[in-house]
N, C-alpha and C positions, 0 to 999 in steps of 0.2 A: 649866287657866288658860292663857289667851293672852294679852301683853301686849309693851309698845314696848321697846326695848330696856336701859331699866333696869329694866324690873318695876314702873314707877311708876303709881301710881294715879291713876285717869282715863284711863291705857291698855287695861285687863285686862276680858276679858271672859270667862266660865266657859262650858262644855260640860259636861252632865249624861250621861252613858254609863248607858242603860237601855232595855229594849223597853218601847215606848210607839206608840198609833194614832197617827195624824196629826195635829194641831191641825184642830182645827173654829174657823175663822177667825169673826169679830164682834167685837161693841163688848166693853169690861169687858174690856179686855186689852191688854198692850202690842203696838203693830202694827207697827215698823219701829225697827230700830237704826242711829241714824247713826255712821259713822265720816268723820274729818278727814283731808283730804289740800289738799296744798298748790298751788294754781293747775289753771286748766280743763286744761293739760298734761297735769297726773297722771290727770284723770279720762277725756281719751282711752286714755292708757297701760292703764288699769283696765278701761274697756270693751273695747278689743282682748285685753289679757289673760285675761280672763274667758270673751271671746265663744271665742277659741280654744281655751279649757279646756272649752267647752261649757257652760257655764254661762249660765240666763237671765239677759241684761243687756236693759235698757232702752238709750235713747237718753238722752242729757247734755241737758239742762232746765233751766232759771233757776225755781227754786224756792224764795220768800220772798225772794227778792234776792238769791239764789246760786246758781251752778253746781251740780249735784246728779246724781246717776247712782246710777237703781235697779238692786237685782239681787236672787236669790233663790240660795240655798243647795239642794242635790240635797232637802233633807228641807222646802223651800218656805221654809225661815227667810227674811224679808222685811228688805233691809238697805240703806244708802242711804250713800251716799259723798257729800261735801259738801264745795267749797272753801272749806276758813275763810280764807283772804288771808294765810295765814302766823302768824295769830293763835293763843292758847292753847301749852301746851306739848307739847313733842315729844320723843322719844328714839330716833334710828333706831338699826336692829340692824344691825352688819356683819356677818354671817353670813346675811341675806336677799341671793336672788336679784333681788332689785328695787334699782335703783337708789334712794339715800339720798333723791334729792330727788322721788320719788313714792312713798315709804314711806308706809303708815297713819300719822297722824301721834297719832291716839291718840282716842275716841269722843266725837262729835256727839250733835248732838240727838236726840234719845230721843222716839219717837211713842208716844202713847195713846191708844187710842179709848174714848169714854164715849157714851154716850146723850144726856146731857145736864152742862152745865157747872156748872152750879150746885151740886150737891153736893162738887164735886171741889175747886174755887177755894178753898173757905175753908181748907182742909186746905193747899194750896199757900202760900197768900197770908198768912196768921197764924200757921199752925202751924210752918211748913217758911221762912219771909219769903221766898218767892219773889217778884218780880215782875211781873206781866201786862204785854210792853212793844208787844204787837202782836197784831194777829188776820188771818190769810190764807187765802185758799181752795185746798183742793187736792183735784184726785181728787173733786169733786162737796159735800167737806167742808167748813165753818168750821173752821181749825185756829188755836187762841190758843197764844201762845208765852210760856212764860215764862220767866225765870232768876234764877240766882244768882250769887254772889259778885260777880267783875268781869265776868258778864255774856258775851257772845259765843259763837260756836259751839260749843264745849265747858263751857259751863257753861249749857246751856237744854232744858228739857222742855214738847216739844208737844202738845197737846192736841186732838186731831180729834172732833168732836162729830155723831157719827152713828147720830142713833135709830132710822135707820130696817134698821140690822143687830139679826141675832140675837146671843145673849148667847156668846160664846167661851167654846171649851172648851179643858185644857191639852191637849196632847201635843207629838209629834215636831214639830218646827218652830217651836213656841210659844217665848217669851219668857217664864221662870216669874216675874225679879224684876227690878226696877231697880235698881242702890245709888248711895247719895249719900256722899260724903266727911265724914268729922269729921278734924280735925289729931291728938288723941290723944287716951287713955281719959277724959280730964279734960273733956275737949269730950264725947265721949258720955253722959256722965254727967250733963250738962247736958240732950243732947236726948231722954233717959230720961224726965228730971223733964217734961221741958215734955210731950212728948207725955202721959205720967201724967195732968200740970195739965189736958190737954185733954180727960179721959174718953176715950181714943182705947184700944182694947187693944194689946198689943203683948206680944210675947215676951219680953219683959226681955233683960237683956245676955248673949250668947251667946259661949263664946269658942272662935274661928277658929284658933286659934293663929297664923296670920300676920296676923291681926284680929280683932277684937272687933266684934259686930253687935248690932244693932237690928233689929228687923222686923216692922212694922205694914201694915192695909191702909189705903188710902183707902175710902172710901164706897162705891165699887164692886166692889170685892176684889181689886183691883190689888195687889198686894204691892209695899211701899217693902223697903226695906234703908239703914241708915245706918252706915256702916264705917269704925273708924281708919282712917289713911294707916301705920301702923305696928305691928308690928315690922316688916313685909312678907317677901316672897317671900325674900331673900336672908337671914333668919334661921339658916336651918340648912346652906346650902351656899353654895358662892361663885357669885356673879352670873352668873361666865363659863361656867357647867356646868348654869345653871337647865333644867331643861327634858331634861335627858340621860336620868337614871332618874327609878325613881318614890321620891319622897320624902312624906312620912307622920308627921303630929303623932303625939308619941310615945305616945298613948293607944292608938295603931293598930299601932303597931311590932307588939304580939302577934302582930297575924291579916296581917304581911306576905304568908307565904307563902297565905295562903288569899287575898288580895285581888288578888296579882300572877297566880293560877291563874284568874283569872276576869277578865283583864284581854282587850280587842278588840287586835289589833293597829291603829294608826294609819296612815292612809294612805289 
């Protein structure tokens, strides 16, 4: 897990460590993760950072009414930096190399490519109460935007509608889930039932130990995720140490020593 500098949700985004082929890119898949940064500033900052790391960066773009800068990851991972205007929230880490005020401020909107809209909307729009608040062209696409809560760059998933790709397959570079937020088990317990109410299948409640999941697909087999915001990351160690060793729900503790022997070094 990677995330802002409290560990807070809406920041964190997860790495699967496995050999896997490459993603075979197409619709029926998630296509691009946005992350928030704060003014076109930080997005020059990001492009010269990247481009000197070697890293494939795009050129900065006004995309759906905002600053936007693409980039891809060594394993082709598809990711998009987005000025929110200061909106949504934020936790910089003082221990990043990056100055505070062009930190990741924590993840954008969230691309999907489908074939077509119509199966996908009802599941958005009734099941999930998202909103449709606009529709915009990119990359040759129709992409409809929708959101939640209060709305803005951190609370919206796009939708790019593109029949005329083949059907995506997982692997290295792919995007396996998206998760959406519940405030606590009391809340998911809620979107259990509704989903249920909707003949949708879904895993029943799964427990994370620094959350509890949900996990259904949409119509096209896009896999959702709906996750507490709590107990979180800082349950079993202090905030200021996250991230130092490897720490392990206690069902794991057993096979520590067999799971830290099969660990990649990072880097």
């Amino acid at each position: 897990f990677y995330a802002g500098g409290k560990a807070s949700p809406g920041t964190d985004i997860t790495f699967f460590d496995f050999p896997a082929a490459p993603e075979r890119r197409g619709t029926n898949a998630i296509s691009r993760t946005g992350l928030r940064v704060a003014g076109r500033d930080s997005l020059a900052f990001w492009r010269d950072r990247l481009s000197e790391a070697g890293v494939a960066v795009g050129d900065i773009r006004d995309l759906d009414g905002r600053a936007s800068l693409d980039f891809e990851d060594p394993e082709g991972q598809r990711l998009r930096l987005v000025d929110d205007g200061g909106k949504g929230d934020s936790s910089p880490w003082d221990g990043s190399s990056v100055p505070e005020t062009h930190q990741i401020r924590g993840l954008g909107p969230i691309v999907m490519s489908v074939p077509e809209l119509g199966r996908t909307e009802p599941i958005l729009t009734e099941i999930m109460n998202m909103r449709k608040v606009r529709t915009y062209e990119a990359d040759g696409a129709s992409v409809h935007a929708f959101e939640m809560g209060e709305g803005g760059p951190a609370a919206e998933l796009h939708v790019a509608v593109e029949p005329d790709l083949p059907r995506a397959g997982q692997g290295a570079g792919g995007v396996h889930h998206v998760a959406f937020r519940a405030a606590d088990v009391e809340e998911l317990h809620e979107w259990t039932e509704r989903v249920k109410g909707f003949h949708v299948p879904s895993s029943g409640e799964v427990e994370r130990y620094y959350f509890r999941s949900l996990y259904f697909r949409e119509p096209n087999g896009i896999l959702f995720e709906i996750a507490t915001d709590g107990p979180g990351f800082a349950v079993d160690e202090p905030m200021e140490s996250l991230g130092e060793s490897l720490s392990l729900p206690p069902f794991l503790e057993p096979k520590r020593a067999q799971i830290e022997a099969n660990l990649k070094p990072l880097g």
